[in-house]
C-alpha positions as a Markdown table, in Angstrom:
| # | Residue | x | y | z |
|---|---|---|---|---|
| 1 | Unk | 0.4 | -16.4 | -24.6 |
| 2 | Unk | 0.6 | -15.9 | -20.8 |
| 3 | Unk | -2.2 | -15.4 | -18.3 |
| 4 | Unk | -2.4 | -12.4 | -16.0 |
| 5 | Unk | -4.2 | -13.3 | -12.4 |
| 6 | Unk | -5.0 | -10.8 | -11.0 |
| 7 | Unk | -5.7 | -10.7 | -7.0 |
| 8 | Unk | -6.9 | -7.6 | -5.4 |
| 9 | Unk | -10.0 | -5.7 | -3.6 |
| 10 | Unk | -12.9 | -3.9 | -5.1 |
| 11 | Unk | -10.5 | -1.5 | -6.8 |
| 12 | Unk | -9.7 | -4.1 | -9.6 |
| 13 | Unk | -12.5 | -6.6 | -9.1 |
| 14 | Unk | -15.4 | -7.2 | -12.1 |
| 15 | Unk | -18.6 | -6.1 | -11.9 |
| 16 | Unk | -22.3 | -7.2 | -13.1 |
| 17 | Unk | -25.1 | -5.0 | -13.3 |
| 18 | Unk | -25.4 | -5.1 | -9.5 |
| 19 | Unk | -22.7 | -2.6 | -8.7 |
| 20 | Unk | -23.2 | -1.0 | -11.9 |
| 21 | Unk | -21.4 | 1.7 | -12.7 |
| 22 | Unk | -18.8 | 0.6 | -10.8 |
| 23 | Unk | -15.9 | -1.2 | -12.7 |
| 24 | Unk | -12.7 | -2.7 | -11.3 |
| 25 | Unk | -9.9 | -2.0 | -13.2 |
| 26 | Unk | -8.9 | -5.5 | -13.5 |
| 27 | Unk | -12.3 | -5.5 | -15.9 |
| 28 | Unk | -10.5 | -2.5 | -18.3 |
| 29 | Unk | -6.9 | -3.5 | -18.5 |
| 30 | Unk | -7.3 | -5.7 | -21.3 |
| 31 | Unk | -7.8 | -2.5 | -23.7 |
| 32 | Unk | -3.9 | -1.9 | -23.1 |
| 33 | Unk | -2.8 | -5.7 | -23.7 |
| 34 | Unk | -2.3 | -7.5 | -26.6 |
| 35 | Unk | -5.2 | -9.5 | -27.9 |
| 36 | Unk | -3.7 | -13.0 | -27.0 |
| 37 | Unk | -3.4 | -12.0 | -23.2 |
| 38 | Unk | -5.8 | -13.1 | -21.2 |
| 39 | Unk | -7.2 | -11.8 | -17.5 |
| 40 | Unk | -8.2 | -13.9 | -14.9 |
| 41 | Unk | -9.8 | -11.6 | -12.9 |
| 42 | Unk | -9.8 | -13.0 | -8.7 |
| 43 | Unk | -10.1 | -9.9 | -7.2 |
| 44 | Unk | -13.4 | -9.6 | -4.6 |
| 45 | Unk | -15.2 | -6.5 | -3.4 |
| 46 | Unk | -14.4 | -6.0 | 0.1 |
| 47 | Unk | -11.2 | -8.6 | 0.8 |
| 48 | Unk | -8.1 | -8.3 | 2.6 |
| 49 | Unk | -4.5 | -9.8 | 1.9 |
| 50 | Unk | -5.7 | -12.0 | 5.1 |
| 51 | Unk | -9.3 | -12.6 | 4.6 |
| 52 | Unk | -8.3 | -13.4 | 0.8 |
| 53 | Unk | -6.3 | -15.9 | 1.8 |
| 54 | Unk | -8.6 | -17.6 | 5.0 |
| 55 | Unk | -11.5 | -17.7 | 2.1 |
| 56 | Unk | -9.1 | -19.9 | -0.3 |
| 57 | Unk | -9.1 | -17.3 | -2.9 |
| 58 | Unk | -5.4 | -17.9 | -2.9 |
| 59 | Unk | -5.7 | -21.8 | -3.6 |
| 60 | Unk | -7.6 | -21.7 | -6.5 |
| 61 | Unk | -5.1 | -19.3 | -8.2 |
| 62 | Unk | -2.3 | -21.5 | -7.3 |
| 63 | Unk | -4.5 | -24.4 | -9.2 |
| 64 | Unk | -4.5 | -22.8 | -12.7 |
| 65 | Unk | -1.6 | -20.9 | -12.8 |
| 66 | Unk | 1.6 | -22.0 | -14.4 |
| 67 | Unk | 5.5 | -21.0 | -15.9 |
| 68 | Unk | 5.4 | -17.9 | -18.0 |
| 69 | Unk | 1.9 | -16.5 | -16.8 |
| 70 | Unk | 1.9 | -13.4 | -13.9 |
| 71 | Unk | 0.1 | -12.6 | -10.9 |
| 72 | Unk | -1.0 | -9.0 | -10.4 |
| 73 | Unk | -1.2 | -8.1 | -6.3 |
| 74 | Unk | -2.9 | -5.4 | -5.1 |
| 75 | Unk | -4.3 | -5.2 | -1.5 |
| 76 | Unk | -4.5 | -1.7 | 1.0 |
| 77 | Unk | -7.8 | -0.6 | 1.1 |
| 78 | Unk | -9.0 | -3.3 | 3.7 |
| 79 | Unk | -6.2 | -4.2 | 5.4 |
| 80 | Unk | -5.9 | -1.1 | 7.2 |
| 81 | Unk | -9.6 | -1.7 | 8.4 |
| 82 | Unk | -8.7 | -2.0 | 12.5 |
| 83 | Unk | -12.4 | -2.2 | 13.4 |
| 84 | Unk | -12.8 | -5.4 | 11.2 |
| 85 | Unk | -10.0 | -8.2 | 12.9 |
| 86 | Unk | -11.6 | -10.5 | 9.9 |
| 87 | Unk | -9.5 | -8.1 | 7.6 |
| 88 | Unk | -7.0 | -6.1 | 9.6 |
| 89 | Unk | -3.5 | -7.0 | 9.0 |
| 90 | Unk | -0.8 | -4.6 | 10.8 |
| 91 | Unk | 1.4 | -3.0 | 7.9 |
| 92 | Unk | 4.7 | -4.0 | 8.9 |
| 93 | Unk | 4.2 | -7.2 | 10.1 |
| 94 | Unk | 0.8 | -9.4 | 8.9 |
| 95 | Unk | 0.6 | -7.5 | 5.5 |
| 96 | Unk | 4.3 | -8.4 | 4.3 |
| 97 | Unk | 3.9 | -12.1 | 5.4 |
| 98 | Unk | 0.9 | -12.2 | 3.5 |
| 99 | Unk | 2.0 | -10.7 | 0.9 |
| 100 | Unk | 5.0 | -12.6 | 0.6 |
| 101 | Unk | 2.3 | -16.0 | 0.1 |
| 102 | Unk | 1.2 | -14.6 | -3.1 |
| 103 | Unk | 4.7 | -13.9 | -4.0 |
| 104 | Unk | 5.7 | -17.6 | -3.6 |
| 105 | Unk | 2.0 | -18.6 | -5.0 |
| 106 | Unk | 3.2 | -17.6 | -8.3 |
| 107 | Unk | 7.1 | -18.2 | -8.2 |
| 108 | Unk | 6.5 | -21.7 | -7.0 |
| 109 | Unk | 4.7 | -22.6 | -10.5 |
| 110 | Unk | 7.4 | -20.4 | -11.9 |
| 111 | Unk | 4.8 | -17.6 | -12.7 |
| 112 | Unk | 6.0 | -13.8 | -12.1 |
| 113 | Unk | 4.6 | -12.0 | -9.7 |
| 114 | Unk | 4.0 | -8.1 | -10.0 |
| 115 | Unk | 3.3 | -6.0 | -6.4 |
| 116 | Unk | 1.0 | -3.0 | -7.4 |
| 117 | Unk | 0.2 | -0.3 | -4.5 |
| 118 | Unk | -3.0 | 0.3 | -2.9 |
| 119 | Unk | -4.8 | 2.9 | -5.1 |
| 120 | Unk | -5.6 | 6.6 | -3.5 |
| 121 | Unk | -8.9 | 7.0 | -2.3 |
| 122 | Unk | -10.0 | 10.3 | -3.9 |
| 123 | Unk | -9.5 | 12.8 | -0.6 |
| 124 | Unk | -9.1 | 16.4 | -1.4 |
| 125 | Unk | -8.7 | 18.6 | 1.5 |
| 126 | Unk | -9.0 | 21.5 | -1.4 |
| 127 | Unk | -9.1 | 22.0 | -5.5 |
| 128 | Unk | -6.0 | 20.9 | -6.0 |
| 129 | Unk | -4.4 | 19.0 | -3.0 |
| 130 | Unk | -4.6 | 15.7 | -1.5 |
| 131 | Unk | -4.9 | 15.1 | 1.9 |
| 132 | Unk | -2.2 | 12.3 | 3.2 |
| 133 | Unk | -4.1 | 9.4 | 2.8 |
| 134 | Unk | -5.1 | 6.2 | 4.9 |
| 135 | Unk | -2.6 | 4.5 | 2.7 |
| 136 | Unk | 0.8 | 5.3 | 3.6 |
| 137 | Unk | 2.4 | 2.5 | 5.7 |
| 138 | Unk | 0.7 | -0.2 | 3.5 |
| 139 | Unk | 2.6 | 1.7 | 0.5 |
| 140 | Unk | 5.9 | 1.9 | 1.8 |
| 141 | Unk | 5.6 | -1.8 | 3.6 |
| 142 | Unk | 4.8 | -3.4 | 0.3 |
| 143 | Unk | 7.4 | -1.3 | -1.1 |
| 144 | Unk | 9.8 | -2.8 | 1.3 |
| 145 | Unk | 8.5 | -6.2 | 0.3 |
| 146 | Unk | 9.2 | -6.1 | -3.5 |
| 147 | Unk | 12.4 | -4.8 | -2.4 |
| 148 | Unk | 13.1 | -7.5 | 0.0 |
| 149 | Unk | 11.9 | -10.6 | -2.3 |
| 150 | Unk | 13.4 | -8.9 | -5.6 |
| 151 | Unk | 9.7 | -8.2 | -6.9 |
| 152 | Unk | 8.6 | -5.9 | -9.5 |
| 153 | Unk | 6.8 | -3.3 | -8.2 |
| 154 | Unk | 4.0 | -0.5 | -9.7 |
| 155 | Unk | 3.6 | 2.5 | -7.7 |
| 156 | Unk | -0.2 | 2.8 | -8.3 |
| 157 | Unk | -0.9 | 4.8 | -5.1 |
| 158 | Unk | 1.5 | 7.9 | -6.1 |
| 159 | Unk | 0.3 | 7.3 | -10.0 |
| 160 | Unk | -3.2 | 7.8 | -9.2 |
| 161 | Unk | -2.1 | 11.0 | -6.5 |
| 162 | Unk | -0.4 | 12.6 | -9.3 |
| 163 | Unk | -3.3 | 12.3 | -11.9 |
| 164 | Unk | -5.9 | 13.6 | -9.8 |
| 165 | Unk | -3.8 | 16.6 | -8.6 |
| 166 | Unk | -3.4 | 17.3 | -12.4 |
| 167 | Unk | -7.1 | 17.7 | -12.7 |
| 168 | Unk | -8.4 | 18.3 | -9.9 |
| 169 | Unk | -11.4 | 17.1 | -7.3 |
| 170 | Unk | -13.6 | 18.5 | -9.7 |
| 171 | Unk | -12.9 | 16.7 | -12.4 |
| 172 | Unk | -11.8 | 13.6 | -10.9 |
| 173 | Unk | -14.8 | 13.2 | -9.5 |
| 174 | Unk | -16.1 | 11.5 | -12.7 |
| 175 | Unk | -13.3 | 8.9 | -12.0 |
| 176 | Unk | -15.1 | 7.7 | -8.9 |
| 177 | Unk | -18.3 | 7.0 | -7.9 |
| 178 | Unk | -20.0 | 10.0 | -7.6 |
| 179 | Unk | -23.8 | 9.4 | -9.0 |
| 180 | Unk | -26.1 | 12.5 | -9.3 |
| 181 | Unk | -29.8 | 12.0 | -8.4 |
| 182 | Unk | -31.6 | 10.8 | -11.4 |
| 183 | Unk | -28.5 | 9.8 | -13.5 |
| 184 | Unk | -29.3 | 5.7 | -13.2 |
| 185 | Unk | -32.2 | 3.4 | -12.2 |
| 186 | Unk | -30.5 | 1.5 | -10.0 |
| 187 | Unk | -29.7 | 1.4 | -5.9 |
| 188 | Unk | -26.2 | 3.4 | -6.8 |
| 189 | Unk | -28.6 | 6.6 | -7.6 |
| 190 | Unk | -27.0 | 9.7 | -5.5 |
| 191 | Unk | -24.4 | 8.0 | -4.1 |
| 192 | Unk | -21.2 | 9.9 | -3.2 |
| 193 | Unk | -18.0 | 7.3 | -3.1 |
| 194 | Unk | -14.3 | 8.5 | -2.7 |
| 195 | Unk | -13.0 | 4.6 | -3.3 |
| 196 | Unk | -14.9 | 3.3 | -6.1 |
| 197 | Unk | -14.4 | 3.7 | -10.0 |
| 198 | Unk | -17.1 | 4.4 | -12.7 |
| 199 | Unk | -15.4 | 3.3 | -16.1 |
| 200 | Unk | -13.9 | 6.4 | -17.1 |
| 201 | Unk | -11.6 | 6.1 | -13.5 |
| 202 | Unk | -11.1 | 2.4 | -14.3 |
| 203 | Unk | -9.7 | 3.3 | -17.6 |
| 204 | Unk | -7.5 | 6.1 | -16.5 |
| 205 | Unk | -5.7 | 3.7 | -13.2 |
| 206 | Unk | -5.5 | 1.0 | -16.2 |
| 207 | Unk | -3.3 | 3.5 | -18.3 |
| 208 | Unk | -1.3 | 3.8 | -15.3 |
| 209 | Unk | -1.0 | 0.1 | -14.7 |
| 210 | Unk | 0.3 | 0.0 | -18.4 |
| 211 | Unk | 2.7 | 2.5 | -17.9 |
| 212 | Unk | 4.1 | 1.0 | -15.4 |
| 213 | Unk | 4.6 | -2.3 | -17.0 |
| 214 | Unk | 6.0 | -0.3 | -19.9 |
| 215 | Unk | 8.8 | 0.9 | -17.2 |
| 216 | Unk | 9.5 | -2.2 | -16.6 |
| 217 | Unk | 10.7 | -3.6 | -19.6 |
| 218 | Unk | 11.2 | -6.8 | -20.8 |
| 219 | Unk | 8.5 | -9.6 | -20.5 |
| 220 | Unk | 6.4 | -7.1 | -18.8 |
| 221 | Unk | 6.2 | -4.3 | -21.5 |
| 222 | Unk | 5.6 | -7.6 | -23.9 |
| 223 | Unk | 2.2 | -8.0 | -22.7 |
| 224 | Unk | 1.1 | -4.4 | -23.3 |
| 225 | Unk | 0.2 | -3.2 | -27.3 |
| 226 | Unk | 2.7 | -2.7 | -29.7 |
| 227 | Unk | 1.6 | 1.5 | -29.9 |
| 228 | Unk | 1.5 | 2.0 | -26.6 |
């Protein structure tokens, strides 16, 4: 059965005991495939589509991947960084290009490549409503990639806006990592985190992974479980 690779930021990456609670949802999704799919998790805390690339992250999926597996690409979050040139990439410009190498990364071993939008950071500007986001011109220009290269494409950023408007900054505050004083032993204790996910978030941004490969059809709802 195929291989998912999964390239991304600290959204989807896997986490040790370290970073603990935190958990990338690239370390979840497998509760929403079938048992014979396997995740090859590449995703780094902190990386860009550009500084993903200049650290030959990108070589060493192009090594192991091969016909009938998929790479999962999901960059935002660091790319829009401006203060950082080691990361920045300009939406409409930098980004696509670079996001275009991934696409040919996994169509050049005849792999299938899947574009998955930044997710939202968690920023209500009340109970119920979002603020705008720093995403929005990464969203639309990957958009504009999968439409240019003919590329699959999950909407994760507008997913994840509509769940937490349906319960709330109150309740979705559990999703991210928001640790109370006293609630774990580690360096995390009272930390207050509108990016990173506990497990409860990872599982919930997972779902929404799946139900967008479900939408998709074909090969792609294949990978998912039968009852879903």
């Amino acid at each position: 059965m195929a291989t998912i690779f999964w390239a991304g930021d600290s959204t989807v990456q896997y986490n040790d005991i370290m970073t603990y609670p935190q958990t990338g949802i690239g370390q979840v999704v497998h509760l929403f495939l079938k048992p014979d799919v396997k995740v090859e998790n590449h995703a780094k805390n902190g990386r860009s589509t550009k500084s993903f690339i200049d650290e030959s992250r990108l070589p060493a999926i192009y090594d192991k991947i091969s016909e009938g597996d998929f790479l999962f690409i999901q960059f935002g979050h660091n790319d829009e960084k401006k203060e950082d040139p080691e990361r920045y990439t300009e939406p409409f410009s930098d980004y696509m290009v670079n996001l275009e190498k991934f696409v040919n990364v996994a169509r050049n071993k005849k792999a299938l490549p899947v574009l998955i939008t930044p997710l939202e950071r968690r920023c209500f500007v009340d109970e119920k409503t979002l603020g705008p986001g720093e995403h929005g011109d990464y969203v639309e220009a990957m958009k504009q990639t999968a439409e240019k290269l003919d590329v699959p494409l999950i909407d994760l950023n507008s997913m994840s806006r509509a769940e937490m408007t349906r319960v709330g900054a109150e309740a979705s505050k559990s999703w991210y990592m928001h640790i109370p004083e006293g609630k774990y032993p580690y360096h995390m204790e009272g930390l207050t985190d509108n990016t990173h996910l506990q497990y409860a978030g990872a599982v919930m941004y997972g779902g929404c992974i799946a139900r967008g490969l479900k939408e998709l059809g074909g090969v792609y709802k294949d990978l998912l479980l039968d009852e879903l």
